[in-house]
PDB file of the backbone (N, CA, C, O) and the ligand in Angstrom, with CONECT records:
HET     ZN  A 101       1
ATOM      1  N   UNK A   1     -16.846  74.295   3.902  1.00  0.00           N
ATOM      2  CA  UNK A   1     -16.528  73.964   2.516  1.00  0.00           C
ATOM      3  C   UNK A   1     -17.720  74.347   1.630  1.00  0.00           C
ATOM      4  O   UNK A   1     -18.875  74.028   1.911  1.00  0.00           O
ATOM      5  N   UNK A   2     -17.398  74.994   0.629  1.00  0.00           N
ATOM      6  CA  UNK A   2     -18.759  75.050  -0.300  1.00  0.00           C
ATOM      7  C   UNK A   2     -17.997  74.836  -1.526  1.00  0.00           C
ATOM      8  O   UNK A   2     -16.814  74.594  -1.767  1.00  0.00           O
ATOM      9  N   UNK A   3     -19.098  75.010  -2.254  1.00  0.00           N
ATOM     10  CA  UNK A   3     -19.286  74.201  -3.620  1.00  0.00           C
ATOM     11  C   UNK A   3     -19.929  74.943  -4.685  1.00  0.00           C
ATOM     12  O   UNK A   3     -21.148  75.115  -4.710  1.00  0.00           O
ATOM     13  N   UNK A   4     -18.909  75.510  -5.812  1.00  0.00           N
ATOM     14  CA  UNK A   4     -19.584  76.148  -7.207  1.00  0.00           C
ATOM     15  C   UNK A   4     -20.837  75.338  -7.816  1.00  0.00           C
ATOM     16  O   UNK A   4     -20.802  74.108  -7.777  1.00  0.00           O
ATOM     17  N   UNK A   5     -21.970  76.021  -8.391  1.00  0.00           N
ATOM     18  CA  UNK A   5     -22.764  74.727  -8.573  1.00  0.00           C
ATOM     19  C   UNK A   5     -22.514  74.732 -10.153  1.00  0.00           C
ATOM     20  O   UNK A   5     -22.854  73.764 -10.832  1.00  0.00           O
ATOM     21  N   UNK A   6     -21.956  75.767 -10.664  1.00  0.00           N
ATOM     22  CA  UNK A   6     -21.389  75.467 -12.345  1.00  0.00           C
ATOM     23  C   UNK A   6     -20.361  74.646 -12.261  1.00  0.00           C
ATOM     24  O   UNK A   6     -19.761  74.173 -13.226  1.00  0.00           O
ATOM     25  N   UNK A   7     -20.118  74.445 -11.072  1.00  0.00           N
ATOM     26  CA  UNK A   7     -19.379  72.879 -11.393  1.00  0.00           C
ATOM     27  C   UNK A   7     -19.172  71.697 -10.957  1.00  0.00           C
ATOM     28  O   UNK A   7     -18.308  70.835 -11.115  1.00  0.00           O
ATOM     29  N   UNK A   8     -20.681  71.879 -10.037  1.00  0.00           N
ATOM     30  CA  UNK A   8     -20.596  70.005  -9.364  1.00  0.00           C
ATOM     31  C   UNK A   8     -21.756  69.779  -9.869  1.00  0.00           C
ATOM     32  O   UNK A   8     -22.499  70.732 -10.100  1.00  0.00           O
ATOM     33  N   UNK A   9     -22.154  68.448 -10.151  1.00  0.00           N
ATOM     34  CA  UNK A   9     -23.368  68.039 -10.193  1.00  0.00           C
ATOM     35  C   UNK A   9     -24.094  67.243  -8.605  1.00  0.00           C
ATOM     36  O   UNK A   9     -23.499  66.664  -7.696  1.00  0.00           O
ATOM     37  N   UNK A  10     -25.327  67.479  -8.756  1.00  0.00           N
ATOM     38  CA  UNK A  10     -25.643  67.135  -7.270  1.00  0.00           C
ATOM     39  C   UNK A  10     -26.412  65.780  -7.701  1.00  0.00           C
ATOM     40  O   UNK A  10     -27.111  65.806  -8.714  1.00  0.00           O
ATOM     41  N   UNK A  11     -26.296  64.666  -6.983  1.00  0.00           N
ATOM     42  CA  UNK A  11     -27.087  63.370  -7.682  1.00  0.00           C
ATOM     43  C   UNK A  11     -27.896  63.119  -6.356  1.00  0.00           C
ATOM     44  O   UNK A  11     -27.490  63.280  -5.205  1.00  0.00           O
ATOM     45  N   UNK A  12     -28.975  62.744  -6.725  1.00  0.00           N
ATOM     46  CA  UNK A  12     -29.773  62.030  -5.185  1.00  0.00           C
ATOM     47  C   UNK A  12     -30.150  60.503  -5.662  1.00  0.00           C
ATOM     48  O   UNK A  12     -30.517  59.977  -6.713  1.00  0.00           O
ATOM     49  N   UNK A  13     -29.887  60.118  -4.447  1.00  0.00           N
ATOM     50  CA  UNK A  13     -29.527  58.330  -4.289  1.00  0.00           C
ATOM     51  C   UNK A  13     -30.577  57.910  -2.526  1.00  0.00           C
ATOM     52  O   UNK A  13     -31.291  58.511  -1.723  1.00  0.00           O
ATOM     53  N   UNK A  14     -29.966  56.395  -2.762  1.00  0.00           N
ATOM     54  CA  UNK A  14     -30.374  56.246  -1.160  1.00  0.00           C
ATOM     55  C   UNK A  14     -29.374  55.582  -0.244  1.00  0.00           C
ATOM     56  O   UNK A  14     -29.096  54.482  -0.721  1.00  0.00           O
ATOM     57  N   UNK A  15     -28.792  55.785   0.760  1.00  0.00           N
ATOM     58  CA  UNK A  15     -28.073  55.244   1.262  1.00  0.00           C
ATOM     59  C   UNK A  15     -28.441  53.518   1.061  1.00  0.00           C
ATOM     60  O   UNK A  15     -29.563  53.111   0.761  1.00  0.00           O
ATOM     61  N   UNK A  16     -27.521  52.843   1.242  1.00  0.00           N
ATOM     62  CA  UNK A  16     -27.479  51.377   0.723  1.00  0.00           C
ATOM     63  C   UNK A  16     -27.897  50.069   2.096  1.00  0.00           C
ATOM     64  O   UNK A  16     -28.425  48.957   2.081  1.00  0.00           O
ATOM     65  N   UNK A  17     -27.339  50.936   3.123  1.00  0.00           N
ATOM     66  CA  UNK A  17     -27.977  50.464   4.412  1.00  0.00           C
ATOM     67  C   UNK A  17     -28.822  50.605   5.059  1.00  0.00           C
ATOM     68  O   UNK A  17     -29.145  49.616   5.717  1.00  0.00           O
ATOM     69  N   UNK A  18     -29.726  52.017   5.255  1.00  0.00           N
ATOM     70  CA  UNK A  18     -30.471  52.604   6.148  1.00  0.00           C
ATOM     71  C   UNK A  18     -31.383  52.846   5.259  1.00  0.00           C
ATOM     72  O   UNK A  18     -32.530  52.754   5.696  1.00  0.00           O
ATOM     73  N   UNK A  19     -31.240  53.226   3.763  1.00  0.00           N
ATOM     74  CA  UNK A  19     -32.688  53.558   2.573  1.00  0.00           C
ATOM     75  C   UNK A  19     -32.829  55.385   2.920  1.00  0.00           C
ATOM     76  O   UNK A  19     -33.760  56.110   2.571  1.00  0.00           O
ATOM     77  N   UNK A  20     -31.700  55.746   3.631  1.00  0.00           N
ATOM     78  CA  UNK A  20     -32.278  57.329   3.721  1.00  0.00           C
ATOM     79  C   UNK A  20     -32.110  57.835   2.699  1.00  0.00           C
ATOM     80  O   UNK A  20     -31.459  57.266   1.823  1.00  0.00           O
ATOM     81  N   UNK A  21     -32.722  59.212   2.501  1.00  0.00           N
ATOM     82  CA  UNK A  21     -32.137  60.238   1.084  1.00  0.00           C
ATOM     83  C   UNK A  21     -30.845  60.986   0.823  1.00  0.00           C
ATOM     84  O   UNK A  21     -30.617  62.085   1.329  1.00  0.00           O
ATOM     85  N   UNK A  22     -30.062  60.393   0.067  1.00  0.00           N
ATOM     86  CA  UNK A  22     -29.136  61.698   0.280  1.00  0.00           C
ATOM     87  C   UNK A  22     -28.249  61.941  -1.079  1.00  0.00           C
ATOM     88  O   UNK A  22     -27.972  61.257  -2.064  1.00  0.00           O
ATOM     89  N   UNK A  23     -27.971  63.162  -0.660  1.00  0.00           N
ATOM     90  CA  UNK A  23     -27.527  63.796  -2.164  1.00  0.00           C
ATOM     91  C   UNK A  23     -25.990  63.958  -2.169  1.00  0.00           C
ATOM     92  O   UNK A  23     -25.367  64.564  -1.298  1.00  0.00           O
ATOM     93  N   UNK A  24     -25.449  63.351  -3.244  1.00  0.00           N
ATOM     94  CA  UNK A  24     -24.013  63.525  -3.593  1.00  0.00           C
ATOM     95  C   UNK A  24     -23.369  64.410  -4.379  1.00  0.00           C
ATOM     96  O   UNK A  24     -23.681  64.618  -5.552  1.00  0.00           O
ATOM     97  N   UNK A  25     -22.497  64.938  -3.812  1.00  0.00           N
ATOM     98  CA  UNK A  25     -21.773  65.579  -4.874  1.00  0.00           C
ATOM     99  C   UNK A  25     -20.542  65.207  -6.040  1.00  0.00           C
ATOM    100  O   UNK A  25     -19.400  64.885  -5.711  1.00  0.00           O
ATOM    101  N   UNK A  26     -21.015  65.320  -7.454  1.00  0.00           N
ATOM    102  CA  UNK A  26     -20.207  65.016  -7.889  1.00  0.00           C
ATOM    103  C   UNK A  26     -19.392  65.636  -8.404  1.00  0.00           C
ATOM    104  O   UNK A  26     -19.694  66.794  -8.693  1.00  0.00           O
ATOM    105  N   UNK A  27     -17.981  65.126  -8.748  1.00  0.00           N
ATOM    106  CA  UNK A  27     -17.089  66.134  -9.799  1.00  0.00           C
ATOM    107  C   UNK A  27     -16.866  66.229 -11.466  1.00  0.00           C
ATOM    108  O   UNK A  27     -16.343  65.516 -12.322  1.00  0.00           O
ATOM    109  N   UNK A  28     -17.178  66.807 -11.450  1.00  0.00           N
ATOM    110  CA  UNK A  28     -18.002  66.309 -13.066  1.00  0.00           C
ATOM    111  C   UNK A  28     -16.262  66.846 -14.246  1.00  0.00           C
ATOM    112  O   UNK A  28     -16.208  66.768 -15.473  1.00  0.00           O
ATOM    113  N   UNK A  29     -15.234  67.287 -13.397  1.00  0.00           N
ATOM    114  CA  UNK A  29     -14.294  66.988 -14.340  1.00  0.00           C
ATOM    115  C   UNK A  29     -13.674  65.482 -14.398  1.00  0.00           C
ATOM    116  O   UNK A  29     -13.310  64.989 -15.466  1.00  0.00           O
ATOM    117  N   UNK A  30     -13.599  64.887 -13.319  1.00  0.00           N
ATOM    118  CA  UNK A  30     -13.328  63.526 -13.127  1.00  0.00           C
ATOM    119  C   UNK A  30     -13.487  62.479 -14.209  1.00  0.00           C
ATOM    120  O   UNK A  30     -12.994  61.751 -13.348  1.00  0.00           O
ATOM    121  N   UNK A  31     -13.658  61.816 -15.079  1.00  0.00           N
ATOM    122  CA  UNK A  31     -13.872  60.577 -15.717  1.00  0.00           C
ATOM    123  C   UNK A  31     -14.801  59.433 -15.176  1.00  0.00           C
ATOM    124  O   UNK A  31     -15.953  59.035 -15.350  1.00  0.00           O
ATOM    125  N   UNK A  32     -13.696  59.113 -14.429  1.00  0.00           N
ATOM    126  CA  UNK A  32     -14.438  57.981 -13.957  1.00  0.00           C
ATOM    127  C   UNK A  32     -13.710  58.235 -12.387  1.00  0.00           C
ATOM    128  O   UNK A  32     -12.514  58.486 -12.237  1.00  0.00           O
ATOM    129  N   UNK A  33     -14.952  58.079 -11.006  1.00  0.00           N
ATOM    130  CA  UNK A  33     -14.211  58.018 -10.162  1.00  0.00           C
ATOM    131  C   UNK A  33     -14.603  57.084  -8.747  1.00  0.00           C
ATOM    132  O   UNK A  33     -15.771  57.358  -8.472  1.00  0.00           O
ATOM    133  N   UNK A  34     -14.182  56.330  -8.001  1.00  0.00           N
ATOM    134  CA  UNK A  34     -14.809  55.650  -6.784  1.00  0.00           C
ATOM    135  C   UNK A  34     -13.897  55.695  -5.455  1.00  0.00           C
ATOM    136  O   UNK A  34     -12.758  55.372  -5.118  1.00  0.00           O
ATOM    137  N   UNK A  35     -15.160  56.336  -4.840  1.00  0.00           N
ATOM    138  CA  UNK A  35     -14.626  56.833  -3.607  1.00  0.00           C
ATOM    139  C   UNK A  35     -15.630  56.260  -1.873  1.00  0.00           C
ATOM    140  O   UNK A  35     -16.781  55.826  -1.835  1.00  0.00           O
ATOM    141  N   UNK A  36     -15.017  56.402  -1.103  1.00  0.00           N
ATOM    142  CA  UNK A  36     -15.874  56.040  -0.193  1.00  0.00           C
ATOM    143  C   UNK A  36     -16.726  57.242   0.749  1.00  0.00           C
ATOM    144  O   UNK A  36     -16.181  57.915   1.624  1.00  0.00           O
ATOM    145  N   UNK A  37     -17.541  57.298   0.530  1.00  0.00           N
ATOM    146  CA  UNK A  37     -18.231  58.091   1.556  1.00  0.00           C
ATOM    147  C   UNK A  37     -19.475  57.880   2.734  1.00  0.00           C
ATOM    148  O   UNK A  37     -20.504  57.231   2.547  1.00  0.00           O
ATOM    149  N   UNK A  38     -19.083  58.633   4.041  1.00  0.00           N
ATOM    150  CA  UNK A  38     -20.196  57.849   4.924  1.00  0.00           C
ATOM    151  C   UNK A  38     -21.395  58.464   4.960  1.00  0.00           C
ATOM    152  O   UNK A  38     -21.431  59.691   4.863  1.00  0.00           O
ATOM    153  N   UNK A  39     -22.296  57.888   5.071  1.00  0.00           N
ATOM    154  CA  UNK A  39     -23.658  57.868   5.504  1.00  0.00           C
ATOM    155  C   UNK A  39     -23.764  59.059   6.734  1.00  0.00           C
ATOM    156  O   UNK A  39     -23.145  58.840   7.776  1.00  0.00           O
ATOM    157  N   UNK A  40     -24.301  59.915   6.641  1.00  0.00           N
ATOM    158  CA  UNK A  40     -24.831  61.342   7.707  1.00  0.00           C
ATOM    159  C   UNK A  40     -25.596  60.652   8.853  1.00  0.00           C
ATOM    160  O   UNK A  40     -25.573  61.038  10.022  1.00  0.00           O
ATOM    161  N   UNK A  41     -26.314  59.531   8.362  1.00  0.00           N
ATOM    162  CA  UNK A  41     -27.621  58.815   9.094  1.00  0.00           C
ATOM    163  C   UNK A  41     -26.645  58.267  10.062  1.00  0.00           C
ATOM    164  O   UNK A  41     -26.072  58.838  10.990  1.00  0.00           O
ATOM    165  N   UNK A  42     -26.556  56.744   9.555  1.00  0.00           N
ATOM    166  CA  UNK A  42     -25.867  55.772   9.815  1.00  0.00           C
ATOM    167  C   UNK A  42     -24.338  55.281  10.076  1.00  0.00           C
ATOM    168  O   UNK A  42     -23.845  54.266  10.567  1.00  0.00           O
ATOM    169  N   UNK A  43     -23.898  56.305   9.596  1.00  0.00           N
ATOM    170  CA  UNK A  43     -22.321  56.589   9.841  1.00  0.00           C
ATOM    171  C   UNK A  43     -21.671  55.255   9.326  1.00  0.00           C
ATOM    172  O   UNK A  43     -20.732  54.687   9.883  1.00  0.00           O
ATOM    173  N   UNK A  44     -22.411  54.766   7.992  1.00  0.00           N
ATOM    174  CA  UNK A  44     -21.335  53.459   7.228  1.00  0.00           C
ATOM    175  C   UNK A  44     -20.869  53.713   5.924  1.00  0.00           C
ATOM    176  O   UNK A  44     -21.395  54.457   5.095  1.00  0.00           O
ATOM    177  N   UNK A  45     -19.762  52.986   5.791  1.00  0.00           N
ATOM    178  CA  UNK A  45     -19.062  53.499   4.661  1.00  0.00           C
ATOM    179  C   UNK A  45     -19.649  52.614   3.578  1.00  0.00           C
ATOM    180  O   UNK A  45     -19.774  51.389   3.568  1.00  0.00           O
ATOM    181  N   UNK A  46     -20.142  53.965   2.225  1.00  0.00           N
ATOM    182  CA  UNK A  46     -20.666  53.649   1.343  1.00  0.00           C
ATOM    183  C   UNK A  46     -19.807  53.693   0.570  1.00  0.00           C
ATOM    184  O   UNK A  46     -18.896  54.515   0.678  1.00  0.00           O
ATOM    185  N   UNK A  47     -19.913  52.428  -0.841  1.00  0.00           N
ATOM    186  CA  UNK A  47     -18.796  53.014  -1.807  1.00  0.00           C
ATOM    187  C   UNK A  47     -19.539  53.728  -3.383  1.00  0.00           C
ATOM    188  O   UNK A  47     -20.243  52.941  -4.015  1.00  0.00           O
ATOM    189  N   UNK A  48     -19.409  54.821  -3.826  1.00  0.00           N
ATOM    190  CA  UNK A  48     -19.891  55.378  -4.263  1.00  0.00           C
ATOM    191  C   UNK A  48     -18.992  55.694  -6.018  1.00  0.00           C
ATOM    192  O   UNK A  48     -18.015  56.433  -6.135  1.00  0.00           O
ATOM    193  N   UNK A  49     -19.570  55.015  -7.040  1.00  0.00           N
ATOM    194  CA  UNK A  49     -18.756  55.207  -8.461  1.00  0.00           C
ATOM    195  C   UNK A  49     -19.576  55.976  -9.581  1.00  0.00           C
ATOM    196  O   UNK A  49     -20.695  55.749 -10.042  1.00  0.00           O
ATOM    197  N   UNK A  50     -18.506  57.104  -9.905  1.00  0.00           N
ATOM    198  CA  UNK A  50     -19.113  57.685 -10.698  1.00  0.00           C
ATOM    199  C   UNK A  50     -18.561  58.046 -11.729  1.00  0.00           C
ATOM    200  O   UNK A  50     -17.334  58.083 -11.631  1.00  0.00           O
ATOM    201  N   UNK A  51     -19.194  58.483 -13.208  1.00  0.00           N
ATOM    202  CA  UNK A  51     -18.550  58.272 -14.373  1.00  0.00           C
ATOM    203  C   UNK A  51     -18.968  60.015 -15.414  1.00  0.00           C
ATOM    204  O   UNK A  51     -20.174  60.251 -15.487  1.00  0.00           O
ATOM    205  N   UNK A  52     -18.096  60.974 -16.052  1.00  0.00           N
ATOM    206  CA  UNK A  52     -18.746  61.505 -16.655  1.00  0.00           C
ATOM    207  C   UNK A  52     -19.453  62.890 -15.813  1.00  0.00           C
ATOM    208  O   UNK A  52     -20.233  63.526 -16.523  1.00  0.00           O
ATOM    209  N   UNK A  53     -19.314  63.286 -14.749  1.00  0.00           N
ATOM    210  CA  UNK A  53     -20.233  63.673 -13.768  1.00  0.00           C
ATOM    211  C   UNK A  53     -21.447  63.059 -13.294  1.00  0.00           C
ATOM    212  O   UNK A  53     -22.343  63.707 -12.753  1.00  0.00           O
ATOM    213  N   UNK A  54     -21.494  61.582 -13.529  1.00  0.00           N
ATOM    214  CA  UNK A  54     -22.804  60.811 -13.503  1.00  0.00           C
ATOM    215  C   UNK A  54     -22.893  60.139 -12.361  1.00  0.00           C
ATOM    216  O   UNK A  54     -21.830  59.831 -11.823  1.00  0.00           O
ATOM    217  N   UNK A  55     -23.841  59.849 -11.880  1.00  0.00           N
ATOM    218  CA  UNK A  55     -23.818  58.538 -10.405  1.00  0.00           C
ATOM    219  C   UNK A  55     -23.995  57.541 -10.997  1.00  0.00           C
ATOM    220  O   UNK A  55     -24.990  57.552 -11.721  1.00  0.00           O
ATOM    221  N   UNK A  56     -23.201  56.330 -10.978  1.00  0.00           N
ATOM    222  CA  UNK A  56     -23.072  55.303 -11.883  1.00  0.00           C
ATOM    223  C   UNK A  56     -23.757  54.288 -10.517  1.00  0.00           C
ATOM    224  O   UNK A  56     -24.921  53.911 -10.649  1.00  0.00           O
ATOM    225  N   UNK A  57     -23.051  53.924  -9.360  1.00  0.00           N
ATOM    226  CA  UNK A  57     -23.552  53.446  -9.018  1.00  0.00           C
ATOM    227  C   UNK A  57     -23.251  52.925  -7.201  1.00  0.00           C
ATOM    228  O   UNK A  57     -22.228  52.305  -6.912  1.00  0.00           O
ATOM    229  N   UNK A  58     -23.982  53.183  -6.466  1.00  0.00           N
ATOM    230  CA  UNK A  58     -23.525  53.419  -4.469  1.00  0.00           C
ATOM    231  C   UNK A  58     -23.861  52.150  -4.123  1.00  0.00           C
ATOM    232  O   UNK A  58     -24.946  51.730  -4.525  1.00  0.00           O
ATOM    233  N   UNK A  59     -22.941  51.220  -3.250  1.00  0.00           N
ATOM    234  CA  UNK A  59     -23.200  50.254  -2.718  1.00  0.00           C
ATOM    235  C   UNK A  59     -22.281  50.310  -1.866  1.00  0.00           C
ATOM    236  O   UNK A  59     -21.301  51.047  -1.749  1.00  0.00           O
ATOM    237  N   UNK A  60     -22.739  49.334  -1.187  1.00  0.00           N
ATOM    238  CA  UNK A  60     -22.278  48.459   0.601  1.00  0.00           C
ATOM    239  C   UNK A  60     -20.916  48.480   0.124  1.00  0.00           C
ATOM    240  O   UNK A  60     -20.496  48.045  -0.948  1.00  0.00           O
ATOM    241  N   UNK A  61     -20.149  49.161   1.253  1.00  0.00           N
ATOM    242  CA  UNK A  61     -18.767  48.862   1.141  1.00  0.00           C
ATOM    243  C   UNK A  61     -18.077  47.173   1.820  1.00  0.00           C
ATOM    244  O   UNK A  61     -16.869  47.011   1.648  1.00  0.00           O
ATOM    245  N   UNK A  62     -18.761  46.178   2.448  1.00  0.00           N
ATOM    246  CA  UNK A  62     -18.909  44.689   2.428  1.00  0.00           C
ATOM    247  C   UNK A  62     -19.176  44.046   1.906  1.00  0.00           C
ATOM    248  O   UNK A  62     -18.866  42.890   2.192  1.00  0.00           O
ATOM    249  N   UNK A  63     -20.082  44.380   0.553  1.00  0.00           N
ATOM    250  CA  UNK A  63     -20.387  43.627  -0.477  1.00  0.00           C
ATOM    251  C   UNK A  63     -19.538  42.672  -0.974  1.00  0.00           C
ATOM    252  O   UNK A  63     -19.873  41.992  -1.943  1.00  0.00           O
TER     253      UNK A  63
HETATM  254 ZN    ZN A 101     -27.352  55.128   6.128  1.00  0.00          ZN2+
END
């Protein structure tokens, strides 16, 4: 899978469990959007909301 970069934005965050680095891709036609994605490290599901093409905000999907 690849990815135009005129049209994703790339956000870097930290995973919410493990503190690793990692970079998201966003879809920057979207509005507002929340989705779950796992951790490369740790293999846990993060929930990840974003607004605008923006990283609004990644947390614990148990929260
Ligand atoms: Zn992790």
């Amino acid at each position: 899978m690849s990815y135009d970069p005129l049209f994703t934005n790339l956000a870097q965050t930290h995973c919410p469990y493990c503190g690793v680095p990692i970079t998201l891709i966003i879809d920057p036609i979207k509005v507002h959007q929340s989705y779950i994605e796992d951790c490369e490290v740790c293999c846990r599901p993060m929930e990840v909301t974003t607004e605008d093409g923006q990283l609004i905000d990644v947390k614990r999907e148990d929260d």
